[in-house]
C-alpha positions in Angstrom: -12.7 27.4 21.5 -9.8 24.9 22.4 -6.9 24.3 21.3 -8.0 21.2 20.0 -11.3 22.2 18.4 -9.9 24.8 16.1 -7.2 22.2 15.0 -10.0 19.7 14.4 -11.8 22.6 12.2 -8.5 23.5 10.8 -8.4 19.8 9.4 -11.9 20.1 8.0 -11.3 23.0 6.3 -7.5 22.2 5.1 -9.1 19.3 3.5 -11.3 21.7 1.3 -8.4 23.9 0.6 -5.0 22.8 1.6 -3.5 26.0 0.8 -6.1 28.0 2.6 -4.4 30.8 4.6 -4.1 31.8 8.5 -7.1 34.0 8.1 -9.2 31.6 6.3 -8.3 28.6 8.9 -9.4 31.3 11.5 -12.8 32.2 9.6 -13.7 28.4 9.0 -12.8 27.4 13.1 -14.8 30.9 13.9 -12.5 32.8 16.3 -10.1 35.7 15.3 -7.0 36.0 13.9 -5.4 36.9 17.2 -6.8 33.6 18.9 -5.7 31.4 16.5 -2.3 33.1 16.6 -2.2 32.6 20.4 -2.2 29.3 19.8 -0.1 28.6 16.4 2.5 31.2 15.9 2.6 30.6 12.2 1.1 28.5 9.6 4.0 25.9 9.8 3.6 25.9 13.4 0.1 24.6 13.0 0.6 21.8 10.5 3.6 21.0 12.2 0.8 20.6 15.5 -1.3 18.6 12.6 1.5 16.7 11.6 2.3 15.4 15.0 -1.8 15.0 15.6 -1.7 12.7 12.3 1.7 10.7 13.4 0.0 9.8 16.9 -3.0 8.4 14.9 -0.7 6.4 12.7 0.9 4.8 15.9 -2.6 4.1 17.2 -3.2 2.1 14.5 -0.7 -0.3 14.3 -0.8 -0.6 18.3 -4.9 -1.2 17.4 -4.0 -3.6 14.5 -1.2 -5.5 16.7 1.5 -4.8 14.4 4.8 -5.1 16.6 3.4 -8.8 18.4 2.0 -10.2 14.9 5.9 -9.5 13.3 7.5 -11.2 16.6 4.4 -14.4 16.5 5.3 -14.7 12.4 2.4 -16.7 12.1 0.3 -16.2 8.9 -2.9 -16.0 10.5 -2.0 -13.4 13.1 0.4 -11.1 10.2 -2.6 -11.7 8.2 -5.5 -9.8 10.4 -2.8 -7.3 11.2 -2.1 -6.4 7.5 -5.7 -6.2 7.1 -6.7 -4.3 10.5 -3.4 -2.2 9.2 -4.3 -1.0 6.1 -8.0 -0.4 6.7 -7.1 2.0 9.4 -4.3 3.8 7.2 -7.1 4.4 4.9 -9.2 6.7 7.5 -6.1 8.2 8.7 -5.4 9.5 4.6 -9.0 10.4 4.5 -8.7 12.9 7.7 -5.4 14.0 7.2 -5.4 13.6 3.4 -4.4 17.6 3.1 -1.0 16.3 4.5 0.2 13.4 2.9 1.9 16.1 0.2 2.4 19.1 2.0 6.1 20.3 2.7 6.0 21.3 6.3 5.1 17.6 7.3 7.3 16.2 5.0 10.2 17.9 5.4 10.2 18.9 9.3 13.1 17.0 11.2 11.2 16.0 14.2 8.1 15.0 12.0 10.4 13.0 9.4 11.9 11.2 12.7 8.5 10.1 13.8 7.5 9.0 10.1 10.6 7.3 9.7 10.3 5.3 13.1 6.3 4.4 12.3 7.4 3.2 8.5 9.7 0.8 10.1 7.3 -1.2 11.8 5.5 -1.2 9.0 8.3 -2.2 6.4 8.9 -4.9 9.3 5.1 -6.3 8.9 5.6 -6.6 5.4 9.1 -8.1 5.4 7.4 -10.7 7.9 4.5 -11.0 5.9 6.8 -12.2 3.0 8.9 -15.1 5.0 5.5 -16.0 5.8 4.1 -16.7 2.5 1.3 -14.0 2.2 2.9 -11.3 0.6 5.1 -11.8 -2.7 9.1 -12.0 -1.5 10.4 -10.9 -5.5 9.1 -7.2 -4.3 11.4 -5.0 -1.6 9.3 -4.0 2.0 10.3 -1.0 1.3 8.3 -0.9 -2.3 5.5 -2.3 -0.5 5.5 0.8 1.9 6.0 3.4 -1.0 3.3 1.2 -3.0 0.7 1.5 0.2 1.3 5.1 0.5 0.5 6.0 -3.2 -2.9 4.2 -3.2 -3.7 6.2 0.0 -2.7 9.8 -2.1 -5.1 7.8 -5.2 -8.0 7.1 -2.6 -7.8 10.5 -1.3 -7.6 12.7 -4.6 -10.3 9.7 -6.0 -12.5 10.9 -3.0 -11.9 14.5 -3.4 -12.9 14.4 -7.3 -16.0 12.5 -6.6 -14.9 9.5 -8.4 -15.7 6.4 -5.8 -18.0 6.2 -2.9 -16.2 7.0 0.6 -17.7 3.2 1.8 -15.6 1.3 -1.3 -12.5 2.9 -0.5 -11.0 -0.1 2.0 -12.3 -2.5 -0.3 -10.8 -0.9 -3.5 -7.6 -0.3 -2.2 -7.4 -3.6 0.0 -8.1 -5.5 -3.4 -5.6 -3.2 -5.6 -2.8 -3.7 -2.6 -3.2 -7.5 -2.1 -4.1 -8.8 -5.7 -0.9 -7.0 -6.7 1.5 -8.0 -3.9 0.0 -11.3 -2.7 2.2 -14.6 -2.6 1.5 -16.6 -5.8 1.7 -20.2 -5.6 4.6 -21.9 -7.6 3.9 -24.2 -10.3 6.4 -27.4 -10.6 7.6 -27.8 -14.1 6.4 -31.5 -15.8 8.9 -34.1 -16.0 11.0 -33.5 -18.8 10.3 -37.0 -20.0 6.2 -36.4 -19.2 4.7 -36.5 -22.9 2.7 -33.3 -23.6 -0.8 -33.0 -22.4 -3.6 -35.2 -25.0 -0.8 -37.5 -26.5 0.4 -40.7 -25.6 4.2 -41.6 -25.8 5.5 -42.5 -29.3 2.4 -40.4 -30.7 3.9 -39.3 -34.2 2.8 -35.4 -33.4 5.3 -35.3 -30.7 8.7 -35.2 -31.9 12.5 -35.2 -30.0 14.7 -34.9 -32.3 12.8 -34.9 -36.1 9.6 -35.2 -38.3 8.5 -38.8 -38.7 7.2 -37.1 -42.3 10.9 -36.0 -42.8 10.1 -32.4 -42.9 12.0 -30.3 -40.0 11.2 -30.6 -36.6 10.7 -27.4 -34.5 13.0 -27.6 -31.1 12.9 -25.5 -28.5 16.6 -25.4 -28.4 17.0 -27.0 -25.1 16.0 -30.9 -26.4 12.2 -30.2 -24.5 9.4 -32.1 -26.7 7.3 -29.2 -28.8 4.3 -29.5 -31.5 5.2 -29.2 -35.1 4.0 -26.1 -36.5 0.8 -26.2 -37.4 -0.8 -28.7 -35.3 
């Protein structure tokens, strides 16, 4: 068996139990202790292999999605189809790799952490252009939007791995959760401060500026703005 085909049955079987040992990786890829140890020196060695594996997928999918040339375009359109190209890939990366996205070898390994740190950058970029561009909201940090991606990838994955969605609604569900939550909202004008207040005409005795027509108090809202008398 290759290289490669125990580390894809490593994968499969780290994603059933990602604290399975060395001799349990071996059993589920089928080849012996000693092969697998030719190959990985150590446990770390091997995710750290899976870790790298997982980082190269990452950068395949912003390359895939057009990341870098939708920032430098910033038109909506093309940031738009990226962000979503983006995001459904992340979420087939998280589903293969899922046993990583917690595990302290990959988090924690210098060269790793390098690589993650250089891939979340482009990504922190598309968001950050996806703001100035009016798709994403601009009142929440890139950086939150990053951190706010990443934890509805760890929900998808533990929400797959308890049964509790279908595999085939997880873009949709966490496409719709990301971009209801983060996307631009339009801005509403406030009315004219002199525009009388919606059903009533000017001089209509229910609208009052300064008192009750009835003589009883008026109710302002402190800063001269027309308001209904209470109870009407």
């Amino acid at each position: 068996m290759s290289r490669d085909q125990i580390m894809s049955a490593a994968i499969r079987h780290l994603n059933a139990d990602p604290a399975a040992s060395m001799a349990q990786i071996a059993e589920a890829a089928g080849v012996s202790r000693a092969t697998l140890h030719r190959h990985f020196s150590s446990r770390e060695d091997l995710m750290v292999s899976l870790g790298h594996r997982a980082r190269e997928r990452w950068a395949d999918a912003q390359t895939a999605a057009g990341v870098t040339e939708a920032v430098a375009s910033g038109e909506p359109a093309r940031l738009e189809r990226a962000l979503h190209a983006l995001l459904t890939a992340l979420v087939g990366i998280a589903d293969e790799y899922g046993f990583g996205l917690a595990d302290h070898a990959l988090v924690t390994h210098p060269e790793l952490l390098r690589r993650f740190e250089e891939l979340e950058e482009r990504e922190v970029a598309l968001y950050t252009a996806a703001q100035r561009a009016g798709l994403l909201r601009a009142d929440l940090p890139a950086r939150w939007l990053s951190s706010a991606v990443f934890g509805l990838l760890v929900a998808a994955r533990e929400s797959l791995r308890r049964g509790d969605i279908a595999r085939r609604e997880v873009p949709r569900l966490l496409l719709g959760t990301f971009l209801d939550g983060t996307a631009a909202r339009p801005t509403e004008d406030p009315p004219p401060t002199d525009a009388p207040t919606a059903g009533h005409a000017p001089g209509d005795p229910d609208v009052d500026t300064c008192g009750d027509p009835d003589g009883g108090p008026a109710f302002g809202n402190g800063d001269g703005g027309r308001v209904r008398r209470a109870g009407r």
